[in-house]
N, C-alpha and C positions, 0 to 999 in steps of 0.2 A: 933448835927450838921450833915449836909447831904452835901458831897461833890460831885458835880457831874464831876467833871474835872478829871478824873482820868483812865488817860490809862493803859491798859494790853498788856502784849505781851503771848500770845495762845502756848506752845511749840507746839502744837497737828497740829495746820497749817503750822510748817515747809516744808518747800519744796510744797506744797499745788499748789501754784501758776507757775508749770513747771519753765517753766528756769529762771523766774524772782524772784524764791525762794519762799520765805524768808528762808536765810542759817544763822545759825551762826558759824561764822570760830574763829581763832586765828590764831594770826600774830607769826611769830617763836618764838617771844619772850612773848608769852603768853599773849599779847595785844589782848582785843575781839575786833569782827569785826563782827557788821550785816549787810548782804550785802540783796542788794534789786535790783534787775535788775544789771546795771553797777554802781548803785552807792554802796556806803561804807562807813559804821556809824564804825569809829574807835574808840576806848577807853570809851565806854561807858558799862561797864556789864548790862546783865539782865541776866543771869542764877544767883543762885542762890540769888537773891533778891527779893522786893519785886512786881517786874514789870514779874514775871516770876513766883511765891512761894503765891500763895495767904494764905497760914498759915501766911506766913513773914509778908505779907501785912495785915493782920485782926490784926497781934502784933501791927504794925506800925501805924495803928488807934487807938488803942488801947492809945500808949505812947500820940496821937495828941490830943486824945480826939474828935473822929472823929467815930458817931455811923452807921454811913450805906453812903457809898459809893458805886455811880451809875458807873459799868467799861465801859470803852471805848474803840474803837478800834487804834491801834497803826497808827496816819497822815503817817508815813513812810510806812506802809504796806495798803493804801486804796484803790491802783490798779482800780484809777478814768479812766486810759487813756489806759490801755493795750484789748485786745479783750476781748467782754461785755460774752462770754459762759467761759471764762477762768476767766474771774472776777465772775462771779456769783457764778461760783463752789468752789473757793476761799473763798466766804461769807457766803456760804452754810456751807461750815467748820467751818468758825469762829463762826460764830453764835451760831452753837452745838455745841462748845470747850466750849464760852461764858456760855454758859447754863449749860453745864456741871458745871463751876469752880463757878458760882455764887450759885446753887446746897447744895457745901459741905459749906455754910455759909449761909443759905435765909434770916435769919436776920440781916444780918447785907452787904450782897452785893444784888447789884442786876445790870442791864445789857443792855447795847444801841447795837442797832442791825448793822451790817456792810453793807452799800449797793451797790449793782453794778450799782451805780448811773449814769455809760457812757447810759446805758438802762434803761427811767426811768418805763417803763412797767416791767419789771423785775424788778427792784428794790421797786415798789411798791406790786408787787407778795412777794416779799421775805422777807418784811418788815410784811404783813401780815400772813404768815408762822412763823416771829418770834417771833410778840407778841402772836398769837392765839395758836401755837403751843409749843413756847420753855419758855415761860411766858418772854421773855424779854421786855424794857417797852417803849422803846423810839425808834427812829430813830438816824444816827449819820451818818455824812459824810461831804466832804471837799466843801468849796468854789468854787474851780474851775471846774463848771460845763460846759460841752460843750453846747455852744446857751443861757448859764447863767442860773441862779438860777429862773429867770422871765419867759425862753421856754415856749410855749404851753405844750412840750411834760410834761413838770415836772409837769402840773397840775393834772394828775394822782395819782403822789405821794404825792403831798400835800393832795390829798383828801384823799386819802386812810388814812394816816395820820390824818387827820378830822374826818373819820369813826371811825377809833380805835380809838380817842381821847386817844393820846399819843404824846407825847411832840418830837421834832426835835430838835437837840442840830447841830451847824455847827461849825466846829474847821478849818482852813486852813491845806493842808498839804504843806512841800518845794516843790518848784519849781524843774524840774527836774528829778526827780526818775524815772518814768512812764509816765511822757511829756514831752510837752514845757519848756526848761530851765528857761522862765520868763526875768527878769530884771538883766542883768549883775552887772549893779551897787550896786545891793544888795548882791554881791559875798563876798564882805568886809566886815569884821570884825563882821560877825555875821547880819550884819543889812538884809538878807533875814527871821531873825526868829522876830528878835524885832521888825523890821519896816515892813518886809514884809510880817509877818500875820496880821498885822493891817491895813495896806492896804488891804488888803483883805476881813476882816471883815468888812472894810468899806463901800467894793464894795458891798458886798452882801446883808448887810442894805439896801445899796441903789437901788438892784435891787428890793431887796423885797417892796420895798415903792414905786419908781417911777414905776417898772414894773409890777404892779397890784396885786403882790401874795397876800397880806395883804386886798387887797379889793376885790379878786375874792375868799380867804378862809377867810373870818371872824374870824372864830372859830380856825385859825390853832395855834396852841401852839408852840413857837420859842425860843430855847434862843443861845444868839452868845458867844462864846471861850473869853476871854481877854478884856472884858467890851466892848464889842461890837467896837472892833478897835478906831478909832479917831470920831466916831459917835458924842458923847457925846460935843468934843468940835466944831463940823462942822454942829449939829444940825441948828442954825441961819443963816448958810450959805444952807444949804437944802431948808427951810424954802423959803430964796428969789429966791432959786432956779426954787423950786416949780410953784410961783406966777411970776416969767419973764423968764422962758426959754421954746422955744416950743417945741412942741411933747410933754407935762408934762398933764395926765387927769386935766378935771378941777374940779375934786371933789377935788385932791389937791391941787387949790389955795384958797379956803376958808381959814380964820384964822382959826389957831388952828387946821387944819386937818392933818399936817406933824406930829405934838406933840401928835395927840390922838394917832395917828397910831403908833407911834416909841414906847409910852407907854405900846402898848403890847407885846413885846420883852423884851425878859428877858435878862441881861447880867449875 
């Protein structure tokens, strides 16, 4: 079994990111606290576990039954929106943390690269740095790209991506941290993580399909976080979308062009 959902947290890029951190504190009462710009992840440990211990974590396979795990970069730490030379130097660290800690296990881990995706010239520079240089194997970054996931500018990095023929994993990160707060209404009860990554992965489906990336990279290799958000049950509403609404290429209103195309995303 190959798991590829599986986030890290780097001790090695603490503080990394000047004032935006990544710190982890405790509260007086021995409550963890990683803090990430102004925001604050309370009561959750990653020191000594396995989000922090990759011995911990190769056990923890081990009990799942779970032979090689692809790591990913922590959505709370992807510093999409803060300055792109402050983020890249950021990614530059994780990436070689990454490489390091996949390293002391190569059979059994291995490693999605972090990108400074506000620039996607740089990010596609650093993406090829990491698989040619650090043997990491994929790409990994959030949803919320500035000018969307379909930009001109991001045609770079999908290609680049094409070149190494190496797969692009997209995970959401919260709203918040290092932007835009998002959607108040998802403030409740959690539904910014359940509802609103799947909104999300929804959007990006769909910018991949209606905004060309899928017909201008053929070959690009995608796969989306949490079965590809509410894709799967909005697919026939795509579909008529495709065939009656304007601005839509008309390569996708042929039958069956919405469903080839989705068919090559991996969930």
């Amino acid at each position: 079994m190959i798991d590829l959902h599986a986030h890290v947290v780097l001790p090695e890029v603490m503080g990394r990111a000047g004032r935006y951190g990544p710190e982890l504190l405790r509260e007086a009462d021995g409550t963890p606290v990683f803090r990430v710009g102004d925001y604050r992840l309370v009561g959750v440990p990653y020191e000594g576990t396995p989000f922090m211990d990759v011995g911990l974590r190769v056990e923890a396979m081990d009990a799942a039954g779970i032979e090689i795990q692809v790591l990913s970069p922590n959505p709370l730490t992807y510093f999409h929106h803060i300055e792109a030379p402050v983020a890249a130097e950021f990614c530059r660290w994780h990436n070689d943390s990454m490489a390091e800690a996949v390293a002391r296990y190569p059979t059994r881990l291995a490693g999605f690269a972090q990108l400074p995706i506000q620039d996607p010239a740089l990010a596609a520079s650093e993406l090829q740095r990491a698989v040619a240089e650090l043997g990491l194997v994929g790409a990994y970054f959030g949803t919320d790209v500035a000018g969307g996931l379909h930009a001109p500018a991001m045609d770079e990095l999908w290609a680049m991506a094409t070149a190494l023929d190496v797969p692009v994993f997209l995970h959401p990160g919260p709203h918040g941290i290092d932007g835009p707060s998002g959607n108040e209404r998802l403030r409740e009860w959690g539904l910014d993580l359940y509802l609103g990554f799947a909104i999300e992965e929804t959007l990006a489906v769909s910018q991949l399909l209606f905004g060309g990336v899928l017909d201008r990279h053929p070959q690009l290799d995608c796969c989306v976080s949490h079965g590809g958000g509410a894709t799967a049950w909005l697919m026939e509403r795509m579909e008529i979308a495709a065939q009656t609404r304007p601005g839509i290429d008309e390569a996708l209103r042929e039958p069956g062009a919405v469903r080839a195309r989705l068919r090559r995303l991996w969930w």
